[in-house]
LODRENDO-246682 format. One record per residue: x, y, z of N, C-alpha, C in turn; residue in one letter. Coordinates in Angstrom, 3 decimals. Layout:
// residues N
<bavo><n_c1>X</n_c1><n_c2>Y</n_c2><n_c3>Z</n_c3><ca_c1>X</ca_c1><ca_c2>Y</ca_c2><ca_c3>Z</ca_c3><c_c1>X</c_c1><c_c2>Y</c_c2><c_c3>Z</c_c3><code>a</code></bavo>
...
//
This chain:
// residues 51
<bavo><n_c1>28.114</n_c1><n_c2>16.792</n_c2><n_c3>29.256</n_c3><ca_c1>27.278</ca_c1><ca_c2>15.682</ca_c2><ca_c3>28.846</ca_c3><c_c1>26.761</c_c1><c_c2>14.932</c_c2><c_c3>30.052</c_c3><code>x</code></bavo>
<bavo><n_c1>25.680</n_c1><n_c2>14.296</n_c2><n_c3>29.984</n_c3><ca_c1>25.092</ca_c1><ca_c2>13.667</ca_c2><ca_c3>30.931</ca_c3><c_c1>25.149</c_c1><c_c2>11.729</c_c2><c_c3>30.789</c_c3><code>x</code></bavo>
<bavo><n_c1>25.183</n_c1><n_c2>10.887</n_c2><n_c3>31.863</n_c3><ca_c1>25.522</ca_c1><ca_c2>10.174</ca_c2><ca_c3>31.501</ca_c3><c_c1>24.540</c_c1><c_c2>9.396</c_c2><c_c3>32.322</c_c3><code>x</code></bavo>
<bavo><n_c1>23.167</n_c1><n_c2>10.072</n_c2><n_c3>32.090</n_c3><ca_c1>22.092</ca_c1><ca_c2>9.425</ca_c2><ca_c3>32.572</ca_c3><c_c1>21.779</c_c1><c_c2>8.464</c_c2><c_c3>31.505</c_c3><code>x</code></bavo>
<bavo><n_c1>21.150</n_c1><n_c2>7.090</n_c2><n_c3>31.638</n_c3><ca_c1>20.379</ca_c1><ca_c2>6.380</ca_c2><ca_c3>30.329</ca_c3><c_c1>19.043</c_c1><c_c2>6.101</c_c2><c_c3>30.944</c_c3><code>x</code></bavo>
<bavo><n_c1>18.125</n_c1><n_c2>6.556</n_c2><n_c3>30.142</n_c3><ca_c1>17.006</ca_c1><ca_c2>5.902</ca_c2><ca_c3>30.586</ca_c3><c_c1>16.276</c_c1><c_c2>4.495</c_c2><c_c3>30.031</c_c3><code>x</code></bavo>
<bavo><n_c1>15.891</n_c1><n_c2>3.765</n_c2><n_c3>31.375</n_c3><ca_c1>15.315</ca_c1><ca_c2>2.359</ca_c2><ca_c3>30.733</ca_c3><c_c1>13.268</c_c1><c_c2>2.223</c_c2><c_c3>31.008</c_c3><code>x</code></bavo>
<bavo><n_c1>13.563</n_c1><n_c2>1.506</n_c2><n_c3>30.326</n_c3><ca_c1>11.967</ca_c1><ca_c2>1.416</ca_c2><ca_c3>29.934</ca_c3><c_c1>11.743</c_c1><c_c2>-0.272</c_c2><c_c3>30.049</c_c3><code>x</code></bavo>
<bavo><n_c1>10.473</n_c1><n_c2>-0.497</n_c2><n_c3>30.224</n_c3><ca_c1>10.308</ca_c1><ca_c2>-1.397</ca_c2><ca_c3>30.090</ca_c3><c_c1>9.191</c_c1><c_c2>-2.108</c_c2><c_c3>28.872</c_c3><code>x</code></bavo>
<bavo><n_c1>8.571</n_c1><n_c2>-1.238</n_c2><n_c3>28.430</n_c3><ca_c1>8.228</ca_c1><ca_c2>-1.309</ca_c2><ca_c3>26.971</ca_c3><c_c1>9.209</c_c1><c_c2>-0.842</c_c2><c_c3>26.067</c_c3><code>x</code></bavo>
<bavo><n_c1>8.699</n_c1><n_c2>-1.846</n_c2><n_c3>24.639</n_c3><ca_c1>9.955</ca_c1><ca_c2>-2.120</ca_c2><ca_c3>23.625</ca_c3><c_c1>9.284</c_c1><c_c2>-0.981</c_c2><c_c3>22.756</c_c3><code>x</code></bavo>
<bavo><n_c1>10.467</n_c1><n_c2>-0.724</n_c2><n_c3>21.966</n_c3><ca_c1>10.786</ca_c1><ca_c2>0.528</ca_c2><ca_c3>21.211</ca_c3><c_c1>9.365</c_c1><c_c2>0.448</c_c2><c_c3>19.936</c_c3><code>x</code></bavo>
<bavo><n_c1>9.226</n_c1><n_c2>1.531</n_c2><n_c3>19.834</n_c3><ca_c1>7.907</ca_c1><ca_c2>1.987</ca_c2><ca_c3>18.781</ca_c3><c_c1>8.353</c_c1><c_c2>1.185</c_c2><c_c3>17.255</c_c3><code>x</code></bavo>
<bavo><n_c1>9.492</n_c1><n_c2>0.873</n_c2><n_c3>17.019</n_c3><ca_c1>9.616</ca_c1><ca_c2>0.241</ca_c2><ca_c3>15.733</ca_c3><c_c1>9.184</c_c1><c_c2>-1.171</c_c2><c_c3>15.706</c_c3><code>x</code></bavo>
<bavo><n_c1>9.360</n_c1><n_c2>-1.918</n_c2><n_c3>16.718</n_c3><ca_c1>9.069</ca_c1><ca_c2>-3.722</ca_c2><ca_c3>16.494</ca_c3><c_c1>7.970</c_c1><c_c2>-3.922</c_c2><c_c3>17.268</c_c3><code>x</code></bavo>
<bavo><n_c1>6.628</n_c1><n_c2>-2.723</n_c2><n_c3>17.545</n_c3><ca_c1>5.455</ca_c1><ca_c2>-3.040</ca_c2><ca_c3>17.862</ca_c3><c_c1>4.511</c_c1><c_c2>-3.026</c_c2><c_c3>16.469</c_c3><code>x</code></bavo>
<bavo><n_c1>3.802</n_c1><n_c2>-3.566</n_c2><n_c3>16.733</n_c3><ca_c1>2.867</ca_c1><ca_c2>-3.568</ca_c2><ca_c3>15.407</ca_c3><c_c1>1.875</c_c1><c_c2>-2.512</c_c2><c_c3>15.429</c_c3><code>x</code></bavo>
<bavo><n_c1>1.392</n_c1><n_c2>-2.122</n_c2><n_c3>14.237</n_c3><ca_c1>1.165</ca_c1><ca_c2>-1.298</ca_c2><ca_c3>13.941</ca_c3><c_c1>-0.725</c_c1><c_c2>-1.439</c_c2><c_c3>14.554</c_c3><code>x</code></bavo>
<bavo><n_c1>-1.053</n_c1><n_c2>-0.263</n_c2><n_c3>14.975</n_c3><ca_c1>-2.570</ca_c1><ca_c2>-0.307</ca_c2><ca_c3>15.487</ca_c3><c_c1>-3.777</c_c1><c_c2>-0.576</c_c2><c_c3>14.222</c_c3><code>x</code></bavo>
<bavo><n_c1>-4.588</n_c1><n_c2>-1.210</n_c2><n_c3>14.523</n_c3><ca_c1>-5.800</ca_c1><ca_c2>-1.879</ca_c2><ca_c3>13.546</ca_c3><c_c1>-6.209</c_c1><c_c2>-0.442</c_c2><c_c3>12.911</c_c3><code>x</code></bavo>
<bavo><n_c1>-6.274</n_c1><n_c2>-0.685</n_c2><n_c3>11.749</n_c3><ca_c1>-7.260</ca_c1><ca_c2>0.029</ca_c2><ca_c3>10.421</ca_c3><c_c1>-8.561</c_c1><c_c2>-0.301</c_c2><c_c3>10.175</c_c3><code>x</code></bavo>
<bavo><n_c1>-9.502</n_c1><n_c2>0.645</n_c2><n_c3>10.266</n_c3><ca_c1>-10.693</ca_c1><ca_c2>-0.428</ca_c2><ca_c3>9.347</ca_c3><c_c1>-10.174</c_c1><c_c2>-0.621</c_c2><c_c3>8.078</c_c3><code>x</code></bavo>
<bavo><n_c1>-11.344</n_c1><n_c2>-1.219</n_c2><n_c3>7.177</n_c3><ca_c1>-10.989</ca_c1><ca_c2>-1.492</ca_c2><ca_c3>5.922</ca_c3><c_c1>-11.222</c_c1><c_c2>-0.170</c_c2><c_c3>5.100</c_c3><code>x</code></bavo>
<bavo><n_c1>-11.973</n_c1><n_c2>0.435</n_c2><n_c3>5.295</n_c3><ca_c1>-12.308</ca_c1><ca_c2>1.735</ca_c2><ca_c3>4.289</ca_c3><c_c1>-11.495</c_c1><c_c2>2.635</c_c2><c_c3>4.250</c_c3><code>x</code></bavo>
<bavo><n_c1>-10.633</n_c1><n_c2>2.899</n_c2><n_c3>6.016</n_c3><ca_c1>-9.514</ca_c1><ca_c2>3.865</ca_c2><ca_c3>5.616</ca_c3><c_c1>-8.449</c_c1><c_c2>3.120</c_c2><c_c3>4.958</c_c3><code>x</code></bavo>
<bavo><n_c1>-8.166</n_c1><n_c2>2.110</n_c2><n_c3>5.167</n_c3><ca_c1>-6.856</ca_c1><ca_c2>1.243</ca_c2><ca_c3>4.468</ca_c3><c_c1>-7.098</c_c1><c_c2>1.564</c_c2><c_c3>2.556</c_c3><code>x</code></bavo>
<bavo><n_c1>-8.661</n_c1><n_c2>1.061</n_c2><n_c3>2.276</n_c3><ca_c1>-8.989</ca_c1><ca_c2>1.469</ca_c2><ca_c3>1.145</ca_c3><c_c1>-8.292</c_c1><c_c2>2.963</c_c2><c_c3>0.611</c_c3><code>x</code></bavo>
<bavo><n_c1>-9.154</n_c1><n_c2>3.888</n_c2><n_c3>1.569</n_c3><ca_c1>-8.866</ca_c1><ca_c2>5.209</ca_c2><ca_c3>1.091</ca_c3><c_c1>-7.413</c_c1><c_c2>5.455</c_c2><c_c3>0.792</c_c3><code>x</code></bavo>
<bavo><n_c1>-6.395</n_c1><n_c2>5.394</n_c2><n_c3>1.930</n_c3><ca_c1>-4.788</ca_c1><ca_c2>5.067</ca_c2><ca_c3>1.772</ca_c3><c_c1>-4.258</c_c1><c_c2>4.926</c_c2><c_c3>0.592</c_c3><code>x</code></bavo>
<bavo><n_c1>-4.584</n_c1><n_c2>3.372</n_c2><n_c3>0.888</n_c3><ca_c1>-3.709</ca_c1><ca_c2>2.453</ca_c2><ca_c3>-0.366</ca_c3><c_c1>-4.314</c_c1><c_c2>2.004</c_c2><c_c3>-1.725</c_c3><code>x</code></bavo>
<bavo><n_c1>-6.236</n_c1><n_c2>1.891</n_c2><n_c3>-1.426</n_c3><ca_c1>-6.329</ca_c1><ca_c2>1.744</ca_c2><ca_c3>-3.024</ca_c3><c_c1>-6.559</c_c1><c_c2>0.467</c_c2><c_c3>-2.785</c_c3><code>x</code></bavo>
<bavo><n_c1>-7.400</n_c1><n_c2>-0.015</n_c2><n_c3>-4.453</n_c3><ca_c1>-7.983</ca_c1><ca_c2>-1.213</ca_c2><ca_c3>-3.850</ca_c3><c_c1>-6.601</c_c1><c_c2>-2.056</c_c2><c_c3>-4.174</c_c3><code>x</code></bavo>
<bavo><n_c1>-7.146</n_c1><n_c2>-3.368</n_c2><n_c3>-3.129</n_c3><ca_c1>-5.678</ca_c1><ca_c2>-4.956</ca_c2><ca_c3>-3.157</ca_c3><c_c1>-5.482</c_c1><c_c2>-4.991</c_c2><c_c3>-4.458</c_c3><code>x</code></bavo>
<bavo><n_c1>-4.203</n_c1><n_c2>-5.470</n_c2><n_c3>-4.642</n_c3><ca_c1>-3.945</ca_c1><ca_c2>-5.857</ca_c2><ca_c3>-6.154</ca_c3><c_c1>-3.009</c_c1><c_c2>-7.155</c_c2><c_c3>-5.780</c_c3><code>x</code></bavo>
<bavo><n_c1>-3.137</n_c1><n_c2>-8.008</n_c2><n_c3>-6.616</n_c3><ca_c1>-2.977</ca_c1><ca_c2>-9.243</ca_c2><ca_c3>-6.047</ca_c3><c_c1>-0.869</c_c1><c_c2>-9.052</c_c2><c_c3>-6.431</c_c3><code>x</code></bavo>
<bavo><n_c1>-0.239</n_c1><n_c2>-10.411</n_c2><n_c3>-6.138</n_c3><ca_c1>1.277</ca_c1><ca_c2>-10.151</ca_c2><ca_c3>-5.928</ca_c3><c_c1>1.400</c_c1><c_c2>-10.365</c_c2><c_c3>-7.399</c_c3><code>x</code></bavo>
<bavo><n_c1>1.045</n_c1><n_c2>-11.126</n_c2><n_c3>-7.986</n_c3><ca_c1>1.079</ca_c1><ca_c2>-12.196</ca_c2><ca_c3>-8.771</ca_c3><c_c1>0.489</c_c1><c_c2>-12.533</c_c2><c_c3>-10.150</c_c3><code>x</code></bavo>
<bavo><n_c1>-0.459</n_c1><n_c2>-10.892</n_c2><n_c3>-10.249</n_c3><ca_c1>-1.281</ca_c1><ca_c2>-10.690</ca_c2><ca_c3>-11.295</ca_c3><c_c1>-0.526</c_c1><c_c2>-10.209</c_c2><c_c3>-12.325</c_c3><code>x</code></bavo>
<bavo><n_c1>-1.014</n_c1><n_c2>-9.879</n_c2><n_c3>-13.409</n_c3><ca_c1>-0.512</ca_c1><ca_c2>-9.716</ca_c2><ca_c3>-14.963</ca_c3><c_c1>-0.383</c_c1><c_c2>-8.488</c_c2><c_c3>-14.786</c_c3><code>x</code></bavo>
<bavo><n_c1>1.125</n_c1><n_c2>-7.979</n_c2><n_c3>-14.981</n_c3><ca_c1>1.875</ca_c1><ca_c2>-6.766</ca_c2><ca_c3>-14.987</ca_c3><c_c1>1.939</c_c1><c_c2>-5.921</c_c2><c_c3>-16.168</c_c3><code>x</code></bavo>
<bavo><n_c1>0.790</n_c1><n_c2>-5.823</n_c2><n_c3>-16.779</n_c3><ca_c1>0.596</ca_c1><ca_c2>-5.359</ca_c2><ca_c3>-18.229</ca_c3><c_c1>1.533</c_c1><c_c2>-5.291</c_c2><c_c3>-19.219</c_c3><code>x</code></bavo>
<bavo><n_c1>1.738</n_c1><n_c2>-4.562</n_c2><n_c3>-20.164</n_c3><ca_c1>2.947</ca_c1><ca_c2>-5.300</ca_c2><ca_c3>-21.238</ca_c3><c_c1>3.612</c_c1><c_c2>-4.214</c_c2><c_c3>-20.816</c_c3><code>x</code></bavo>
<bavo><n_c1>3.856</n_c1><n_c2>-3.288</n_c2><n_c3>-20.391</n_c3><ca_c1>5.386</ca_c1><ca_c2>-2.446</ca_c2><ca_c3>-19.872</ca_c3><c_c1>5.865</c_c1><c_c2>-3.798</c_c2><c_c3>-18.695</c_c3><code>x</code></bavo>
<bavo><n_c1>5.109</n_c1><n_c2>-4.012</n_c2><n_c3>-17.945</n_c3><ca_c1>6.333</ca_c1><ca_c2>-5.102</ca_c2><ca_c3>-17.279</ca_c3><c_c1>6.712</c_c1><c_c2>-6.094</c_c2><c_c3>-17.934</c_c3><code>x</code></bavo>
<bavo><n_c1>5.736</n_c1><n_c2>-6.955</n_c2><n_c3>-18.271</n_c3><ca_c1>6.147</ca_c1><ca_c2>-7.969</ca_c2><ca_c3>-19.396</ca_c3><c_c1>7.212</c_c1><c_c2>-7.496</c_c2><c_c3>-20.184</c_c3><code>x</code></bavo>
<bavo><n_c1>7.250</n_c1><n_c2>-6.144</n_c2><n_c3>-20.453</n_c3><ca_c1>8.510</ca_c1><ca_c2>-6.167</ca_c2><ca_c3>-21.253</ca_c3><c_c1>10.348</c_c1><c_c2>-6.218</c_c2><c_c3>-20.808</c_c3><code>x</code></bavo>
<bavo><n_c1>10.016</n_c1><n_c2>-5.148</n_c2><n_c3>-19.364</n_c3><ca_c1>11.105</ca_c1><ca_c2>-5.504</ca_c2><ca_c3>-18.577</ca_c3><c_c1>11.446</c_c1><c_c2>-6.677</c_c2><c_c3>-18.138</c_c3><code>x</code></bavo>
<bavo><n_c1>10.494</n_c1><n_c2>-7.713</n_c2><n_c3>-18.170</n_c3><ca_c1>10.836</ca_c1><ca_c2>-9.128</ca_c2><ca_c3>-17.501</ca_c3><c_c1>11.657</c_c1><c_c2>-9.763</c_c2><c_c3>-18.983</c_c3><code>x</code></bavo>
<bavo><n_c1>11.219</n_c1><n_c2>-9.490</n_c2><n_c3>-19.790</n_c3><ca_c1>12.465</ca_c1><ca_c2>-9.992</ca_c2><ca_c3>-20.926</ca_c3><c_c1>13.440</c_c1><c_c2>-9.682</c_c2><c_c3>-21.297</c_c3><code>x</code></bavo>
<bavo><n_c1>13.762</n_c1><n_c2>-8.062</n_c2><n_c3>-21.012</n_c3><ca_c1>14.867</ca_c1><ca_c2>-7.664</ca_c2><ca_c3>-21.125</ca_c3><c_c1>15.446</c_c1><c_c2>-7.494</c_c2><c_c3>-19.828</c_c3><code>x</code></bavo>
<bavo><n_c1>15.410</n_c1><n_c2>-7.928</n_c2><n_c3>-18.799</n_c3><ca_c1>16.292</ca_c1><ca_c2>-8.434</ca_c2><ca_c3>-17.739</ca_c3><c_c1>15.509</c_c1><c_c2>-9.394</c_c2><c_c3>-17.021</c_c3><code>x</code></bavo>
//
């Protein structure tokens, strides 16, 4: 085993943010926004009453 470590001085690929999207590929991706907060049609409505 080697008991080299290597250091860096840029931070690790997970807690950098993520590089800019336009909007059309984000579209294409994910589909249009849907708000947080909007009416969850009656299958959710229904789970929200029974738990």
């Amino acid at each position: 085993m080697s008991s080299y470590v290597y250091h860096s001085s840029r931070p690790h690929e997970s807690i950098l943010p993520r590089a800019h999207r336009d909007a059309h590929q984000r579209f294409h991706t994910y589909g249009p926004i849907q708000p947080m907060d909007g009416d969850r049609g009656l299958f959710g409505r229904l789970l929200d009453r029974l738990f």
